[in-house]
Each structure stands twice: as C-alpha cells, then as structure tokens.
C-alpha positions as CSV (number, residue, x, y, z in Angstrom):
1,X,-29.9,-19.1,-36.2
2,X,-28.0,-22.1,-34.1
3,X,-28.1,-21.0,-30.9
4,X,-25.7,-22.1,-28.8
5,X,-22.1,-20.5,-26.7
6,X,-21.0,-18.9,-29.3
7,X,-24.5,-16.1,-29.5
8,X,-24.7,-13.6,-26.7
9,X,-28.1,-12.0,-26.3
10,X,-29.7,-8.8,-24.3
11,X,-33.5,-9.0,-22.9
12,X,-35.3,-5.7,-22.1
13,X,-37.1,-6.3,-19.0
14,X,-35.4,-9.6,-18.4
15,X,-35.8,-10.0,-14.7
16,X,-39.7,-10.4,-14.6
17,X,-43.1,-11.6,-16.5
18,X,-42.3,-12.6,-19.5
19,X,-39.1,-11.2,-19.8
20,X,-38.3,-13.6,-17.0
21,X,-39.1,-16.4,-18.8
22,X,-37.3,-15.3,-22.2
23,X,-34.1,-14.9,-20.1
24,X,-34.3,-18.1,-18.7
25,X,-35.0,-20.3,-22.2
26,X,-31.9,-18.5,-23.8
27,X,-29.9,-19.1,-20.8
28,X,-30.4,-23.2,-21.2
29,X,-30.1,-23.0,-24.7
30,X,-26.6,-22.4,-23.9
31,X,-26.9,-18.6,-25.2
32,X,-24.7,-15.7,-23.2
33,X,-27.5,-13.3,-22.1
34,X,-27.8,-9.7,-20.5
35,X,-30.9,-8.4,-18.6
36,X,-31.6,-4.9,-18.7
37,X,-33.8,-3.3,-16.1
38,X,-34.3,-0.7,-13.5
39,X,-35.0,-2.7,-10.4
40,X,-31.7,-3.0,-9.5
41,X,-32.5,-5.3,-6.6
42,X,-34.7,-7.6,-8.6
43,X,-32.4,-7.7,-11.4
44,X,-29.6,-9.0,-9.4
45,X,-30.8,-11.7,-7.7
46,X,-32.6,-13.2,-10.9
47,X,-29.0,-12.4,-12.5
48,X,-27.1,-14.7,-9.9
49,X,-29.9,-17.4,-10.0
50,X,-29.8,-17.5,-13.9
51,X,-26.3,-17.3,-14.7
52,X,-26.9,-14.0,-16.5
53,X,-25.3,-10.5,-16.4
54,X,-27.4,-7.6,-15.4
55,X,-27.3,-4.3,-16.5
56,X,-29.8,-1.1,-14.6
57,X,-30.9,0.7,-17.8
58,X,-33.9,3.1,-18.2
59,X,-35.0,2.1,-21.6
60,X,-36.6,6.0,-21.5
61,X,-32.8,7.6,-21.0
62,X,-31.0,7.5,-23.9
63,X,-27.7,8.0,-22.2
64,X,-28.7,5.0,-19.8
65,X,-29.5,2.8,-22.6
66,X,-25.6,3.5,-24.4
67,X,-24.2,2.8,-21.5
68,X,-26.3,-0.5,-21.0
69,X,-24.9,-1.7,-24.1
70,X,-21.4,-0.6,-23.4
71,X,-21.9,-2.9,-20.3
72,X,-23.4,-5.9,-21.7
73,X,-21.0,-5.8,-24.7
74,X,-17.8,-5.5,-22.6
75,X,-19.3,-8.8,-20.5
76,X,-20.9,-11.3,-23.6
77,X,-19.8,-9.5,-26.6
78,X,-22.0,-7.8,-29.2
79,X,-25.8,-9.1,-29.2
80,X,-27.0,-10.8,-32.2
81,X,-30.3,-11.4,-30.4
82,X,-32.0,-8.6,-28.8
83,X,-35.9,-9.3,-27.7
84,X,-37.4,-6.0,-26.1
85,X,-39.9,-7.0,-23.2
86,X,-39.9,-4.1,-21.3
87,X,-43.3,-2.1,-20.5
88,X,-45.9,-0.7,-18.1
89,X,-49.3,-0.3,-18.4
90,X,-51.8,2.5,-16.7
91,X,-55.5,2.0,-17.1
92,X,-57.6,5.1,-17.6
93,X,-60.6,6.5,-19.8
94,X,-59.9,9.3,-21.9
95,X,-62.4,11.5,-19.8
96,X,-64.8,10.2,-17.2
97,X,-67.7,11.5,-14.7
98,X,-67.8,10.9,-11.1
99,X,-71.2,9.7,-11.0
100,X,-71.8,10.7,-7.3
101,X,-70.3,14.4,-7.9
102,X,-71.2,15.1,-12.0
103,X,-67.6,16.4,-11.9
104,X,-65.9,15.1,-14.7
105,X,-61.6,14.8,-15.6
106,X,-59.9,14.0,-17.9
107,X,-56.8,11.7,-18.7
108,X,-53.3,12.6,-17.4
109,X,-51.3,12.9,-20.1
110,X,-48.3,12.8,-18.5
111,X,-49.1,9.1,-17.4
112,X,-50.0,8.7,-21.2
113,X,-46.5,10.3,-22.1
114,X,-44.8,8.0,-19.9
115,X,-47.0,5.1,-21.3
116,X,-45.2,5.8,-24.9
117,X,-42.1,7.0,-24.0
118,X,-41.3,3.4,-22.0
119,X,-43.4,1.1,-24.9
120,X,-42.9,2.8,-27.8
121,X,-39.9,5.0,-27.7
122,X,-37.6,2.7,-25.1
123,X,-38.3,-0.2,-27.7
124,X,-37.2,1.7,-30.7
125,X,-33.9,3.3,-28.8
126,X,-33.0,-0.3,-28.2
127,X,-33.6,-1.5,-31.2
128,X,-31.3,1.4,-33.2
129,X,-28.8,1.0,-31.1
130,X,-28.7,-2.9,-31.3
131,X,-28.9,-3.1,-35.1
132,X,-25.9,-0.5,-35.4
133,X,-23.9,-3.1,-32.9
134,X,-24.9,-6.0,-35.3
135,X,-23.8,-4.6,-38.1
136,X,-20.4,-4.8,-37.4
137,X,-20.8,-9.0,-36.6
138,X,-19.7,-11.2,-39.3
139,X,-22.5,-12.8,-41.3
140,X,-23.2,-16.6,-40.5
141,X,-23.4,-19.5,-43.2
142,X,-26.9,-18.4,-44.3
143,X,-26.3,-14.6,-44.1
144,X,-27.8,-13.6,-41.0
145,X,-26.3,-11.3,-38.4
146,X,-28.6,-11.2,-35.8
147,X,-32.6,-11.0,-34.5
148,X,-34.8,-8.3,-33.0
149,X,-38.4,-9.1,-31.3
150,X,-40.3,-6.8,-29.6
151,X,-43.3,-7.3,-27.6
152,X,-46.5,-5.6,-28.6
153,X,-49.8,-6.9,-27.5
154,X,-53.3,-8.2,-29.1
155,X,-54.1,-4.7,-27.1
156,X,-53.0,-2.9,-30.5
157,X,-56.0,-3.6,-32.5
158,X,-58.2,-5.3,-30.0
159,X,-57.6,-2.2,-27.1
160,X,-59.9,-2.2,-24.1
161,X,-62.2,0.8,-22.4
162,X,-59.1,2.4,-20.3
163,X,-56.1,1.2,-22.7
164,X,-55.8,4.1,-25.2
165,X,-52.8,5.0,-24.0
166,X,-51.4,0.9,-24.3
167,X,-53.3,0.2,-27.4
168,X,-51.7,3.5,-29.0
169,X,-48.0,2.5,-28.1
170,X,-48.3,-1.5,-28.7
171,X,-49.5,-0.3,-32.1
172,X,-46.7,1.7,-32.6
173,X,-44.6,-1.3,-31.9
174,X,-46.7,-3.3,-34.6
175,X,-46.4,-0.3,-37.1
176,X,-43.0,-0.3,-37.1
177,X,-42.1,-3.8,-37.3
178,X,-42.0,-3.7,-41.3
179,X,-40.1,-0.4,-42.2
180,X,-37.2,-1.6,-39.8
181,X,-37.0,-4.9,-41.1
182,X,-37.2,-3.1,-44.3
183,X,-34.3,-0.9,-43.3
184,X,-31.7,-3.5,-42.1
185,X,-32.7,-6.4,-44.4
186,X,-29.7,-5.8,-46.7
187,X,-27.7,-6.3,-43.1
188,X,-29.1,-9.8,-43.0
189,X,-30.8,-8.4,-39.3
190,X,-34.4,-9.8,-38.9
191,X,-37.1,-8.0,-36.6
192,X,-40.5,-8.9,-35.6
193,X,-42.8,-8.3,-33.0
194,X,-44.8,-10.9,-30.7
195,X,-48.9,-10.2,-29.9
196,X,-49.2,-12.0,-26.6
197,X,-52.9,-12.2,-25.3
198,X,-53.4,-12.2,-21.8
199,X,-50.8,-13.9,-20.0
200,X,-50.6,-14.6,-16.0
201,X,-47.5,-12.0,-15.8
202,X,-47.5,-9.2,-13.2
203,X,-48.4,-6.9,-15.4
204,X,-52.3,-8.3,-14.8
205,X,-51.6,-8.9,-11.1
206,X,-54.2,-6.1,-10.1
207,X,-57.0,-8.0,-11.9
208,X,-59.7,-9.5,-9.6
209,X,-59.9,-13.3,-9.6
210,X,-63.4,-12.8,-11.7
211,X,-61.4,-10.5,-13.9
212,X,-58.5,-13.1,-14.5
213,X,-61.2,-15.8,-15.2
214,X,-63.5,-13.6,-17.4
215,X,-60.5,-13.1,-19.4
216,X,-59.7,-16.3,-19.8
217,X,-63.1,-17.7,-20.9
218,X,-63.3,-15.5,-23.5
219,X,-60.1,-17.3,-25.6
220,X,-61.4,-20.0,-27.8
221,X,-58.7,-22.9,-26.9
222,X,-56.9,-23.2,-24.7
223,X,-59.6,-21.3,-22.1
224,X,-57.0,-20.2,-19.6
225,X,-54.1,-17.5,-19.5
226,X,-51.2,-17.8,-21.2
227,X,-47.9,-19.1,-19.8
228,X,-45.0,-17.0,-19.8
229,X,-42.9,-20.3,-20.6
230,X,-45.4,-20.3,-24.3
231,X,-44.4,-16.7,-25.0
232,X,-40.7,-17.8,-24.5
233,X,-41.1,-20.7,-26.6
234,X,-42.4,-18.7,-29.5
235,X,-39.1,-15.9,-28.6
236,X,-37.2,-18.9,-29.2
237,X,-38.7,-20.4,-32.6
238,X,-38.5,-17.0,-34.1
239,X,-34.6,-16.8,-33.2
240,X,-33.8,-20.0,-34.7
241,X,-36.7,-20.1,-37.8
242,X,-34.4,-17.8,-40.6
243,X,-37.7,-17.4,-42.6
244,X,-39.6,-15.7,-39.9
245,X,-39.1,-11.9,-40.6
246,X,-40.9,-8.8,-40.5
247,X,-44.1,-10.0,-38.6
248,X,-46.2,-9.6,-36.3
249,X,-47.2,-12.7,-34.1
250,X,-50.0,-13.5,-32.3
251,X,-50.1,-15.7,-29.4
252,X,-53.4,-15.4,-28.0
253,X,-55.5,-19.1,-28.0
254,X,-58.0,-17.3,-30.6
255,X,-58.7,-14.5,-28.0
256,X,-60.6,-11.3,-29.2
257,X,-60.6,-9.0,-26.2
258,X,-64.1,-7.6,-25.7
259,X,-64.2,-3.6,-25.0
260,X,-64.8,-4.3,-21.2
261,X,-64.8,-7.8,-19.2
C-alpha cells in the first residue's frame, strides 16, 4: 500500500508507548490518522501536537468503540489501516504464600478479566468493526483494501512468573491472526500481529533500573531495549509490504525472556 493523503488510518492506544510512536510515523508519511483512547486529556494534547484527530473510546465498551469509528470516519474518512496498540498489563502469580504469615491468595480474577477483556477482546471488537468499514472501500491497483496489525507480545509463548494473565491474552492475539486473515482474504484486507520484546514504553516504567538492564542483557543483539520508533518502523513496512499477511512478527533482538529476571 502507497501511503500517502489519500489513506486515513485509526491507532488504538495512539497517544502513548508505542502507540505514540505509530501515530506519529503515519502522520509524516502524509497519512490522515485517528487516535483512540481513554485519557482524554493525554489524548488531546498529543492530538494538537501531531496534527491528528482524537477520539475517547474504551476499546472494552462496545457501544464506545461504534461510536469511535463513527467519529473518526466523519473526520478522515473510512480507515484502510487500523493497527491496535492498546493494552495494560497487571503482574501477579496464580497463587502465592506470604512467607512471613503462611497465608496464602490467590489471583484476582477480576484483574485477569479485565487483562483479556482490554488485550484480547478490545483488539478483536476493533478489528470486526474495521474490516466491515473496509469492505465497502474500493480495491486499489493491486487488490488491496486495507491493513490490520495488532500488537501481541514475545510474552505469548515466552510468558514470565506473574504474566499468565498477559501471556494468555497476547496469545489470543497471536491465535487469531490466521483465521481472520483467513476470513477477509477474499476482501483483499491483510491482518497481522507484531511480537515486540521489551521495549522502553511505559508499560515497563515500574521496572527497577536492575530490572530494565537485566532485561536488556538477556537479548542477543542489539543488548538494550527496544525503541518505540523500531516498532513503528516495522508498523510501517508491514502497511506498505503487500506480501506481508497473516503473520506474526517478532521484534525482539533474539530475546528469549527467562521465567524470572
């Protein structure tokens, strides 16, 4: 896909992290983009400094999420790139012991409900409702309507002690990669997904320096985090690269996360 004026695009979780960054490479590429998140504040101002329209959605409310893309449609016109970057993450064990006390819990699985219902299901409720939207686009000189990428995480098969809950709904996001490229192939609409490794995003803000630079040694090379502006880069060869469809993509310098660093 050319991307140029003429292609409008919406990012999930646009104003922040990666998200951020994804916004911001579309937006010099010329591209018409909408940001959809809930910090309205945040949103805003990154809106105004980007040149970008933002819409508060709660990728978890379904009637929030029409109404998103009512929004951004009415201001750039129906998407024919939608990359999902939205998504939280909770550490906790499954059960564990106080070890002062002997009393033991057990995970909250409302957290772990919340976990899936903003990584998993928010994904997949943007990504149905986007595919219906570029159905209706016209097909361009090689066939394609649009591109869907979603972010998962090396996290799905390489899940840390504390990450079930992540590692069960960035798996999800892998799984599904292939049946819904499957499904809208004869609409000429790619979708793949995007492993990042361990990126310096706030989303690993409340890791200790020792944490941050444990992480890091353990990639093979580059040995340092990831840079949102890679993760954007890839975003952006995967829009433009036609033969790029129905994968999963990891972007992780060789890293195979350890069960605890």
């Amino acid at each position: 896909m050319i991307l140029n004026s003429e292609v409008s695009a919406i990012v999930t979780g646009g104003s922040s992290g990666l998200g951020a960054s994804v916004t911001q490479a579309l937006v010099r590429a010329g591209v018409g983009v909408a940001i959809f998140g809930r910090d309205e504040a945040k949103g805003r101002q990154f809106a105004d400094q980007t040149g970008c329209h933002y819409v508060r959605v709660d990728v978890v409310d379904e009637e929030s999420v029409v109404r998103g893309f009512e929004d951004a449609r009415e201001r750039i016109g129906q998407e024919r790139i939608l990359v999902n970057c939205a998504g939280v993450s909770f550490p906790a064990r499954t059960a564990q012991r106080d070890r002062s006390t002997g009393v033991t819990r057990h995970h909250d699985l409302e957290i772990f409900q919340t976990i899936l219902n903003i990584n998993l299901i928010g994904t997949f409720a943007c990504v149905a409702r986007a595919a219906a939207g570029m159905m209706q686009l016209h097909r361009l000189p090689d066939g394609e309507r649009g591109v869907i990428i979603n972010t998962a995480s090396i996290g799905a098969t390489d899940g840390q002690i504390g990450q079930a809950a992540y590692a069960a709904s960035k798996r999800g996001v892998v799984a599904m990669t292939l049946p819904i490229a499957r499904d809208l192939t004869e609409e000429g609409i790619r979708v793949n997904s995007i492993s990042p490794g361990v990126f310096d995003t706030p989303l690993l803000a409340f890791a200790s320096d020792a944490v941050r630079e444990g992480l890091a040694a353990t990639t093979l090379f580059p040995q340092r985090l990831g840079r949102a502006e890679e993760f954007a880069s890839m975003v952006m060869e995967v829009c433009r690269n036609s033969y790029i469809n129905a994968s999963d993509i990891r972007l992780d310098a060789g890293l195979r996360m350890p069960a605890k660093v």
